[in-house]
Kinemage of the C-alpha trace (Angstrom):
@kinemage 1
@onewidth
@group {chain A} dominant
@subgroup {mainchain}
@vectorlist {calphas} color= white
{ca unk a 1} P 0.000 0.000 0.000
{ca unk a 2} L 1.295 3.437 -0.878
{ca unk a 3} L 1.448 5.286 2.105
{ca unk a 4} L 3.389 8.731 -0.053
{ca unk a 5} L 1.610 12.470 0.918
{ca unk a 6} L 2.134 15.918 -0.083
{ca unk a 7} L 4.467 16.527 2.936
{ca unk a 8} L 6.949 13.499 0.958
{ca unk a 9} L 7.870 16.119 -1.402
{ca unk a 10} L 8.478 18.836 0.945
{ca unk a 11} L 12.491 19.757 0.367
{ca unk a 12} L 14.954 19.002 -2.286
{ca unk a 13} L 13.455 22.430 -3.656
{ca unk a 14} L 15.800 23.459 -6.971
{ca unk a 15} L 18.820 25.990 -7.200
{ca unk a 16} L 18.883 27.995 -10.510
{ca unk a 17} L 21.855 30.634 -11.571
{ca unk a 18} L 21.173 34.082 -11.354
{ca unk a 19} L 22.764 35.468 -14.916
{ca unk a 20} L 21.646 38.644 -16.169
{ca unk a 21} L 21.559 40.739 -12.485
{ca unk a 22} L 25.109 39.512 -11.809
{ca unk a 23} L 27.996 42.115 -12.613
{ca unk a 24} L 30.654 40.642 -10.963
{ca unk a 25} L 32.836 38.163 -13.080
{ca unk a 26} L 34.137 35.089 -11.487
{ca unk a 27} L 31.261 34.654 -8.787
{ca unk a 28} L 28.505 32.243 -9.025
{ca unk a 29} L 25.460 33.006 -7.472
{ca unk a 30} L 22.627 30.445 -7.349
{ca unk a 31} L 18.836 31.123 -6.216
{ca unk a 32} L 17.671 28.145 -4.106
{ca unk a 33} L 13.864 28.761 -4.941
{ca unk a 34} L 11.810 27.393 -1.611
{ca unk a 35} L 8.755 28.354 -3.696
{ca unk a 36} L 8.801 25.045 -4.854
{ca unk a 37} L 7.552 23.535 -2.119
{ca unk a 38} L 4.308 22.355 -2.173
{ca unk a 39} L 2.339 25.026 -0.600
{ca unk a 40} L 4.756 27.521 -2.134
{ca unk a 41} L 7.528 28.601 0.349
{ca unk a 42} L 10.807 27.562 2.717
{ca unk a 43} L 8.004 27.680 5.768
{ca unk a 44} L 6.581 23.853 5.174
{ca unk a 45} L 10.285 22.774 5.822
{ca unk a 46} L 9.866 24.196 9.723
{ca unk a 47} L 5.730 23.352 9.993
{ca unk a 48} L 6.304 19.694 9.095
{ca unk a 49} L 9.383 19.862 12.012
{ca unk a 50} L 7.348 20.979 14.277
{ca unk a 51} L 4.401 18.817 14.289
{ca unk a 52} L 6.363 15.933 14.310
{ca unk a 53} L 8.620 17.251 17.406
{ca unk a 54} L 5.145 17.795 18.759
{ca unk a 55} L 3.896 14.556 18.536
{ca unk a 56} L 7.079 12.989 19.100
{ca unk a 57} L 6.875 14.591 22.265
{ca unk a 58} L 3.288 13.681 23.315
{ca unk a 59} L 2.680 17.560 23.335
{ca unk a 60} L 0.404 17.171 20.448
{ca unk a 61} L -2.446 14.827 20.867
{ca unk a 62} L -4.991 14.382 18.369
{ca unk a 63} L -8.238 16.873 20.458
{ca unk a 64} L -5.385 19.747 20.622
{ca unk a 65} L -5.747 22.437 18.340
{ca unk a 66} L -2.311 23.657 16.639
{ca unk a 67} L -1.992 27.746 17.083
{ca unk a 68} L 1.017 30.105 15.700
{ca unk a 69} L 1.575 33.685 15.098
{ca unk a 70} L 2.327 34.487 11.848
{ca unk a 71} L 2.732 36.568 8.986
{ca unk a 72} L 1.970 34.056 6.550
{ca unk a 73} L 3.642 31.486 5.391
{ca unk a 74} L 4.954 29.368 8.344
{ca unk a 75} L 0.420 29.266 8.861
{ca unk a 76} L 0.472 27.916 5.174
{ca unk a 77} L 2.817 25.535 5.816
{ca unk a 78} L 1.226 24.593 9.132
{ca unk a 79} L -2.574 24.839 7.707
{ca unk a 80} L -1.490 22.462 4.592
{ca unk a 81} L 0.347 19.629 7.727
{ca unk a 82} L -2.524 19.871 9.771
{ca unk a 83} L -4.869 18.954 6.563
{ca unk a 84} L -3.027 16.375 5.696
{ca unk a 85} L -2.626 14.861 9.289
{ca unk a 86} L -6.209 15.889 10.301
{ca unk a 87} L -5.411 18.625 12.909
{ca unk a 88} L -7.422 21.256 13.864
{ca unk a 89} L -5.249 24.610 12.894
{ca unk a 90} L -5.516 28.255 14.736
{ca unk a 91} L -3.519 31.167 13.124
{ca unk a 92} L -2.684 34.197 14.495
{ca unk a 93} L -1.530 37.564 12.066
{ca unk a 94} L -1.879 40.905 11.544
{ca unk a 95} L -4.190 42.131 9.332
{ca unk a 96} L -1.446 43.923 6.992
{ca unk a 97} L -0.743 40.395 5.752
{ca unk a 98} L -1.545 39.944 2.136
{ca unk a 99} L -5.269 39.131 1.158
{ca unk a 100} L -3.832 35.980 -0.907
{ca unk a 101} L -2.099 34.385 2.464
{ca unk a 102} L -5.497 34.950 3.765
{ca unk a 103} L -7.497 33.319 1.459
{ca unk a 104} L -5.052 30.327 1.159
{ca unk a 105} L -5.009 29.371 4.424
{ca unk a 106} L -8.509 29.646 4.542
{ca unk a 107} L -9.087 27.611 1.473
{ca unk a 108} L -6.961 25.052 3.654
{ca unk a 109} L -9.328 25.171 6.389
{ca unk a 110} L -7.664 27.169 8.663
{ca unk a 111} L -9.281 29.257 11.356
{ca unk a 112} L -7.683 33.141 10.979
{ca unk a 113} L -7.640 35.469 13.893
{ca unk a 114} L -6.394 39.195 13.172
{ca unk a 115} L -4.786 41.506 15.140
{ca unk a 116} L -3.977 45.212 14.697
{ca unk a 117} L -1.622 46.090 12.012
{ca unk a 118} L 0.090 48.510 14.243
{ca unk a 119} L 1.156 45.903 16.406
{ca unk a 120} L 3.290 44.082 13.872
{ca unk a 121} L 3.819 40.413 14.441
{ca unk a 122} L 4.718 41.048 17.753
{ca unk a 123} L 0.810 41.715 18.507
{ca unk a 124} L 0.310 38.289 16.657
{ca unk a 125} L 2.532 36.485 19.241
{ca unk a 126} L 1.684 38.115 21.810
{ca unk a 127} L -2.119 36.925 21.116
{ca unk a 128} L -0.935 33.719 20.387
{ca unk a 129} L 0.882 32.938 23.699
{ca unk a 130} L -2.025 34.694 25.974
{ca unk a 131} L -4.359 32.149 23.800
{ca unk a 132} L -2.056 29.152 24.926
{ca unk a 133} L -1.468 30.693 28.382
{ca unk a 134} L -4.923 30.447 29.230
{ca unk a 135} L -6.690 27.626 27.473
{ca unk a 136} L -3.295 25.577 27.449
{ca unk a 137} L -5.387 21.900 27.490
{ca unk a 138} L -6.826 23.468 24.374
{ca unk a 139} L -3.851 24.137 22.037
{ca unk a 140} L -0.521 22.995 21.081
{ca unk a 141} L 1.630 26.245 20.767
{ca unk a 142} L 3.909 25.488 17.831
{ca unk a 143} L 5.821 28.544 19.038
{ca unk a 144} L 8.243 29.024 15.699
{ca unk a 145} L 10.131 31.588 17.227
{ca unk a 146} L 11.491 29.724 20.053
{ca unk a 147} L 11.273 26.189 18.999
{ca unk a 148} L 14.377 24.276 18.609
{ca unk a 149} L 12.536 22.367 15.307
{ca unk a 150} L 12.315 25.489 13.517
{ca unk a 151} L 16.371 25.208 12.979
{ca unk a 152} L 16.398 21.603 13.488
{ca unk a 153} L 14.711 21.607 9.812
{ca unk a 154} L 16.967 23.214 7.955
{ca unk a 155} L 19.891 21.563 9.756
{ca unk a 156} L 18.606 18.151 8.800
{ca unk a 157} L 17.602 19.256 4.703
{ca unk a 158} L 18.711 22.950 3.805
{ca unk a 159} L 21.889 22.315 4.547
{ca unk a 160} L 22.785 19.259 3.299
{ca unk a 161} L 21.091 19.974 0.353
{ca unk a 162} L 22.617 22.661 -1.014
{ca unk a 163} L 26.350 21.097 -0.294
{ca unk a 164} L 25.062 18.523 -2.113
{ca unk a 165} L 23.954 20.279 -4.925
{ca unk a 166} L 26.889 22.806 -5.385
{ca unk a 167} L 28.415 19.191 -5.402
{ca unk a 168} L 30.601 20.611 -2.519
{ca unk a 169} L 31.836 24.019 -4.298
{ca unk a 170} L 29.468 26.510 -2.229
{ca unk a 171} L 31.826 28.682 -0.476
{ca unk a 172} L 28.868 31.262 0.881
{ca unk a 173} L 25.015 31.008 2.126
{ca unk a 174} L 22.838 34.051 2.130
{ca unk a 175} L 19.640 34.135 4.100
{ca unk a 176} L 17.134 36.370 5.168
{ca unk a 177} L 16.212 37.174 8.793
{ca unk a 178} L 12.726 36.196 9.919
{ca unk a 179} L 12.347 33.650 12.551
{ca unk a 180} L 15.804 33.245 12.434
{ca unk a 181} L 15.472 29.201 12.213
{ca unk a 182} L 17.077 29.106 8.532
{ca unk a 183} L 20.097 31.267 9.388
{ca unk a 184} L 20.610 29.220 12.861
{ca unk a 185} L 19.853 25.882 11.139
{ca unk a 186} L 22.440 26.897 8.232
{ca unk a 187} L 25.209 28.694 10.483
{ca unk a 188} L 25.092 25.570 12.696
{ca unk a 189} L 24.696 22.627 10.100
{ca unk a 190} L 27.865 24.459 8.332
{ca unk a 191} L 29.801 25.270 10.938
{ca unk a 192} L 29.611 21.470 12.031
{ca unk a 193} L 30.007 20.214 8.689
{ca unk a 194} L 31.692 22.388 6.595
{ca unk a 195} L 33.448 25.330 8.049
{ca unk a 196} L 35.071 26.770 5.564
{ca unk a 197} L 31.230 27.829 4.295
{ca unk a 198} L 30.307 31.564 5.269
{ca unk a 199} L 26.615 32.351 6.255
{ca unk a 200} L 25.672 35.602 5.823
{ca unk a 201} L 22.338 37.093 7.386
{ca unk a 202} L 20.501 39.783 6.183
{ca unk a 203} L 18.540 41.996 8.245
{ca unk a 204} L 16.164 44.592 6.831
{ca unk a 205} L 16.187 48.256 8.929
{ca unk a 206} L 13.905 50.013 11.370
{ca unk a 207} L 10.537 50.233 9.969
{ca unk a 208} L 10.553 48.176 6.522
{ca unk a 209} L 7.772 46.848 4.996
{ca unk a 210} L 9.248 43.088 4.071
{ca unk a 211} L 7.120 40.597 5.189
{ca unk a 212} L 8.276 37.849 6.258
{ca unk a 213} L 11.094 39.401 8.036
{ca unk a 214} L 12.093 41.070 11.369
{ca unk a 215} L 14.609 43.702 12.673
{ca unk a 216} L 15.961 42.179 15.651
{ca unk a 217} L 16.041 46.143 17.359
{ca unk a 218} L 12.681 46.907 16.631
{ca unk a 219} L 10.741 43.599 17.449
{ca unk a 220} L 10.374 40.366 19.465
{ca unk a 221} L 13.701 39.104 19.166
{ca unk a 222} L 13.235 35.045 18.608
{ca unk a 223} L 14.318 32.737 21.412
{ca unk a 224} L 16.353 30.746 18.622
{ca unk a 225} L 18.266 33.253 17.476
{ca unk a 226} L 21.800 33.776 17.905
{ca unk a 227} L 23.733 36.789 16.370
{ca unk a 228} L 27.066 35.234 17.032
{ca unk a 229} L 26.711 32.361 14.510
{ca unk a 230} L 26.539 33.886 10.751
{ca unk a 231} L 30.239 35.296 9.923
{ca unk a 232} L 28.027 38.772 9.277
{ca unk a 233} L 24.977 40.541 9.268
{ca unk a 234} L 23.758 43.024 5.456
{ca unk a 235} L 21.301 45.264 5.564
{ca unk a 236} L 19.330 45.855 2.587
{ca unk a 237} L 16.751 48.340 1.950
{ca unk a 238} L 13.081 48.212 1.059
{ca unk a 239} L 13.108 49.898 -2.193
{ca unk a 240} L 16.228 48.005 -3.195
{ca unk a 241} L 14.618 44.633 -2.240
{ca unk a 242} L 11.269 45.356 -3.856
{ca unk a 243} L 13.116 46.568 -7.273
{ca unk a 244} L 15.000 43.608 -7.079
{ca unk a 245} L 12.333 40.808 -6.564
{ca unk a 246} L 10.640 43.029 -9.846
{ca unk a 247} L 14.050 42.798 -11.909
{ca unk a 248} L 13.813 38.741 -11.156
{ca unk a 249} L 11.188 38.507 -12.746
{ca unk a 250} L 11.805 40.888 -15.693
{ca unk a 251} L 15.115 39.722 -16.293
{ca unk a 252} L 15.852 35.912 -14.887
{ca unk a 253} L 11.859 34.470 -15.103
{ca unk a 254} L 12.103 34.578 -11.422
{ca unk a 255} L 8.945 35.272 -10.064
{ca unk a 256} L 9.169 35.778 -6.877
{ca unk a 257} L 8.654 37.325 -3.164
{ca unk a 258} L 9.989 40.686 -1.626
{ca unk a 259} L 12.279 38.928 0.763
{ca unk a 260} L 13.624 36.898 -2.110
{ca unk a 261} L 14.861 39.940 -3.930
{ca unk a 262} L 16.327 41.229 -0.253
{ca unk a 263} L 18.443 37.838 -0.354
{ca unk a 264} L 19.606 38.585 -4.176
{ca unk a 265} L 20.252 42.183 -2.787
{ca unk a 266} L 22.668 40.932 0.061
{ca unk a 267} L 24.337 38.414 -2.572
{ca unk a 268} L 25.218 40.908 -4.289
{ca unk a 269} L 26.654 42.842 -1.294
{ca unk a 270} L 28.390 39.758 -0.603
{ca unk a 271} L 29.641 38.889 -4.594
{ca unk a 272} L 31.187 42.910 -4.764
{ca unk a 273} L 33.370 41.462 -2.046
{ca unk a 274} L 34.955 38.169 -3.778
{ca unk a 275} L 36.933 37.440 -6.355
{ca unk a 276} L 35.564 33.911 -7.124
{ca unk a 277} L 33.323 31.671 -5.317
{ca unk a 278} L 30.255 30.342 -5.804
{ca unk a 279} L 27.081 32.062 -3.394
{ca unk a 280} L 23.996 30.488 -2.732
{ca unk a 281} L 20.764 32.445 -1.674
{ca unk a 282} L 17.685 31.266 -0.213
{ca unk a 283} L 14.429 32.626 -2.150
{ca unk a 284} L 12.011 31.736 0.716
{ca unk a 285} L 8.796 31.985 -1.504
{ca unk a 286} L 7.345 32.786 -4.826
{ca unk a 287} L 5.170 36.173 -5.932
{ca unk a 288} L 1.843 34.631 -5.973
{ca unk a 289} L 1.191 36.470 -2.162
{ca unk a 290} L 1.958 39.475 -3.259
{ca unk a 291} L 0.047 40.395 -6.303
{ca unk a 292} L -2.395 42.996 -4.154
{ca unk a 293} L 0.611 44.474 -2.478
{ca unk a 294} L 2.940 47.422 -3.577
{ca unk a 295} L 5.207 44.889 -4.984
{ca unk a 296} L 3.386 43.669 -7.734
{ca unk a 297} L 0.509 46.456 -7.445
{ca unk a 298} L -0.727 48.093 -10.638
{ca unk a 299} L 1.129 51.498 -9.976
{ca unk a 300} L 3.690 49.372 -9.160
{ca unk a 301} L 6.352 52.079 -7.369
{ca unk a 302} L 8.786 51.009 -4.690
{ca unk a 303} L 8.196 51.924 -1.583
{ca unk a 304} L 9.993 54.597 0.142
{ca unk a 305} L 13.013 54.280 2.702
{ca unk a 306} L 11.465 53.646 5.508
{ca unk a 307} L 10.385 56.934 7.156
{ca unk a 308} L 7.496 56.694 9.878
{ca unk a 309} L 6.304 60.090 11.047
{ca unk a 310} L 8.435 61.377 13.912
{ca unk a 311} L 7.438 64.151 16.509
{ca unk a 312} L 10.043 66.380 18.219
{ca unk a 313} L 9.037 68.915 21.011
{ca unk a 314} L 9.360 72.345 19.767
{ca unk a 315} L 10.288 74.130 22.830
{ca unk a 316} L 9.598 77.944 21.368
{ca unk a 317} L 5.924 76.684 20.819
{ca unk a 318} L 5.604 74.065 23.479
{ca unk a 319} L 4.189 71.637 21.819
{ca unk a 320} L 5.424 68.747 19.302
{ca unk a 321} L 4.993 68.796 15.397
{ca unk a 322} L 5.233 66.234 13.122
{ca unk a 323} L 9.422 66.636 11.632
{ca unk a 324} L 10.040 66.873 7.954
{ca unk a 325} L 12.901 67.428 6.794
{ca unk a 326} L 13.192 70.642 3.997
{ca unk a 327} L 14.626 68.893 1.170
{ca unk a 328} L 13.904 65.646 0.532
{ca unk a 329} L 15.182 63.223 3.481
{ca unk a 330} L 18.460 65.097 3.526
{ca unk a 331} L 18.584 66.172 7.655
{ca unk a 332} L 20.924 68.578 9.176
{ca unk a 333} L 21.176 69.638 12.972
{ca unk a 334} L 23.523 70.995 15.194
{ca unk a 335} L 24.524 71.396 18.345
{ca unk a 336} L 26.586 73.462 20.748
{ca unk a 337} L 29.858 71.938 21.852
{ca unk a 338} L 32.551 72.727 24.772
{ca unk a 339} L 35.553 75.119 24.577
{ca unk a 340} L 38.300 73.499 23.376
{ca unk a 341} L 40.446 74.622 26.717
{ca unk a 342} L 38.085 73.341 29.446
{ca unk a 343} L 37.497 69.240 30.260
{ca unk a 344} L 34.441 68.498 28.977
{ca unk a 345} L 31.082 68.520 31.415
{ca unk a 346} L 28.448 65.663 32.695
{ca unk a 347} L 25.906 68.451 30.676
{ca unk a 348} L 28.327 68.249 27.578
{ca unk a 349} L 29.216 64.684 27.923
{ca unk a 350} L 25.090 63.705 27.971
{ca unk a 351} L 24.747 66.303 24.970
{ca unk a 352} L 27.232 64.134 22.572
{ca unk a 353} L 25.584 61.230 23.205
{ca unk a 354} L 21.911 62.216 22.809
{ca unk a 355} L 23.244 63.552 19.379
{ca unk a 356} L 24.774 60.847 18.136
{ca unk a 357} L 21.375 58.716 19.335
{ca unk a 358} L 19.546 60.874 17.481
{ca unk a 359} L 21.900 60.993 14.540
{ca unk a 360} L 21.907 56.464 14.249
{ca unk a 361} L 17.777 57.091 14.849
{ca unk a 362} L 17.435 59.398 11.864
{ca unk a 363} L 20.310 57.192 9.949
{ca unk a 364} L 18.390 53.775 10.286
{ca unk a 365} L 15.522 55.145 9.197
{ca unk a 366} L 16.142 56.297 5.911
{ca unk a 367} L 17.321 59.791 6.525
{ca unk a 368} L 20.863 60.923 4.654
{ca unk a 369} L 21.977 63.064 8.121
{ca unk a 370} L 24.700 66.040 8.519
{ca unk a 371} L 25.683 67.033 12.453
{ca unk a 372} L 27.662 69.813 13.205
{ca unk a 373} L 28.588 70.269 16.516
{ca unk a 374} L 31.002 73.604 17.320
{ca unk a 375} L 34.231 73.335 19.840
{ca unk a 376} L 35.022 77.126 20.601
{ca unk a 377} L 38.651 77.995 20.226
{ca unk a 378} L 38.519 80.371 23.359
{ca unk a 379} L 39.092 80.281 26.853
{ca unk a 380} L 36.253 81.038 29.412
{ca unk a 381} L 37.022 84.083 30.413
{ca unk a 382} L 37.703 85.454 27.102
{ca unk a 383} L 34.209 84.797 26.122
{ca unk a 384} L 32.528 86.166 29.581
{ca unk a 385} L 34.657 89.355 28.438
């Protein structure tokens, strides 16, 4: 009796070259496209881990009800296991998610809660664990974020698949930062392995708009993650990473997700930086999801850098007023220094570091800053003269 599912031909997902958006002689780069897993991204690689952990474990028995927070796709992957293993499945994610994740899951008989958009997918966990906290002989908290099995997955599969693909000759890994289990499960599976492999994580900045992933400053930082273990950490911007996932598709037949065209983004930071080698990046999904969002959206323009509306206390009116800047996002601002004869003051000391706070604020999110601070070339008393 054939006892083969769906879930069988979850993995072993294809790598393709990237050709035509790669300048740089001599490096290889190669687009590992998790889109083709069966429900369409990298996600159904951790959901199928984490079940079976689960039941492995006795924590899932078959009246539980499975429950994440997520933005999307790990709930795919999750709503397409439980189907096919007849759970019960309870999703948790904000309601900026994309309709099309929406009406998937639903299509896969998933029940949806939303929470506020302003809250992120922190307010989605946050949900989610109150949910388990309180009814916890009702659900089986698959907990992505913090469970072992989310990195355990790509440990046992991503990994070894892509060494064995490159037939050994991969000499760098670039992944995007979400949950953080494919950079831990990479970094680690490596690093035991093959160590001669770099792993490099990128990390979008304060405020993007690329779901999927997370700033660790901003956000729930996940229990599995550890910034020690890639060899670095890119940033890449949203405008760059949505004209990139666009240029994929224009000019490689690569049709796929925002975060996949951050990951081309940071190979290419990555590729500037080599001679030779040969790079691997993981696309985590496809561009099916996105088709109502700006990515793919009629109008069709890139977002902007990532500037949320700041307030600053204007102290000759007393009251604070929404900052924008005069030209552009170009920012300048100044501030009074010490006299370059006198040691410098707790007041002056406090003053050059609440600047340069201000200065990495403005910086992450988007802004192209100029600070001038003045150091008077006079003594004291001169001046009180």
């Amino acid at each position: 009796m054939d006892t083969t599912t769906i879930l069988d031909r979850i993995g072993h997902t294809p790598i393709v070259p990237v050709r035509r958006l790669n300048p740089h002689a001599g490096v290889i780069i190669l687009a590992k496209l998790e889109s083709f897993n069966p429900a369409g991204s990298v996600k159904e690689r951790v959901a199928l881990s984490m079940v079976e952990a689960g039941e492995v474990s006795g924590a899932l028995t078959p009246d539980k009800i499975v429950l994440e927070a997520t933005s999307g796709n790990t709930g795919i992957g999750l709503a397409m296991v439980c189907a096919v293993k007849g759970y019960r499945c309870q999703l948790v994610m904000p309601e900026s998610a994309s309709i099309e994740r929406r009406k998937i899951l639903a299509a896969l008989g998933s029940e949806i809660l939303l929470t506020p958009a302003k809250l992120a997918t922190d307010g989605a966990i946050e949900q989610a664990y109150a949910m388990a906290r309180e009814h916890p002989e009702r659900y089986f908290l698959t907990d992505q974020f913090n469970n072992p099995a989310n990195w355990q997955a790509h440990y046992r599969t991503t990994g070894p698949e892509i060494w064995e693909q490159t037939n050994g000759t991969v000499t760098d890994v670039v992944v995007t930062l979400g949950t953080t289990g494919t950079a831990m499960g990479l970094c680690r599976y490596f690093a035991d392995h093959h160590p001669q492999v770099r792993v490099t994580a990128m990390e979008p900045f304060l405020g993007h708009k690329i779901q999927g992933l997370k700033n660790m400053k901003e956000s729930y930082k996940p229990g599995i993650f550890d910034k020690s273990l890639p060899h670095a950490i890119v940033h890449v911007a949203d405008d760059v990473a949505f004209d990139m996932a666009r240029q994929l598709a224009r000019q490689e037949g690569l049709f796929v997700g925002m975060s996949s065209g951050a990951a081309l983004a940071a190979a290419l930071q990555v590729a500037a930086k080599l001679t030779s080698g040969v790079i691997v990046a993981i696309f985590p999904d496809g561009g099916e999801k996105y088709l109502s969002t700006a990515l793919f959206s009629p109008a069709g323009p890139a977002p902007e850098p990532a500037t949320p509306k700041l307030r600053f206390f204007n102290t000759a009116k007393r009251r604070k007023e929404v900052f924008q800047p005069r030209t552009g996002n170009q920012v300048t601002f100044y501030a009074c220094g010490p006299t370059a004869h006198k040691l410098a003051t707790l007041a002056h000391c406090r003053r050059f570091v609440v600047a340069d706070l201000i200065q990495r604020m403005l910086t992450q999110q988007g802004y192209e800053v100029k600070f001038y601070m003045n150091f008077t070339d006079l003594d004291d008393n001169t001046i009180e003269g």
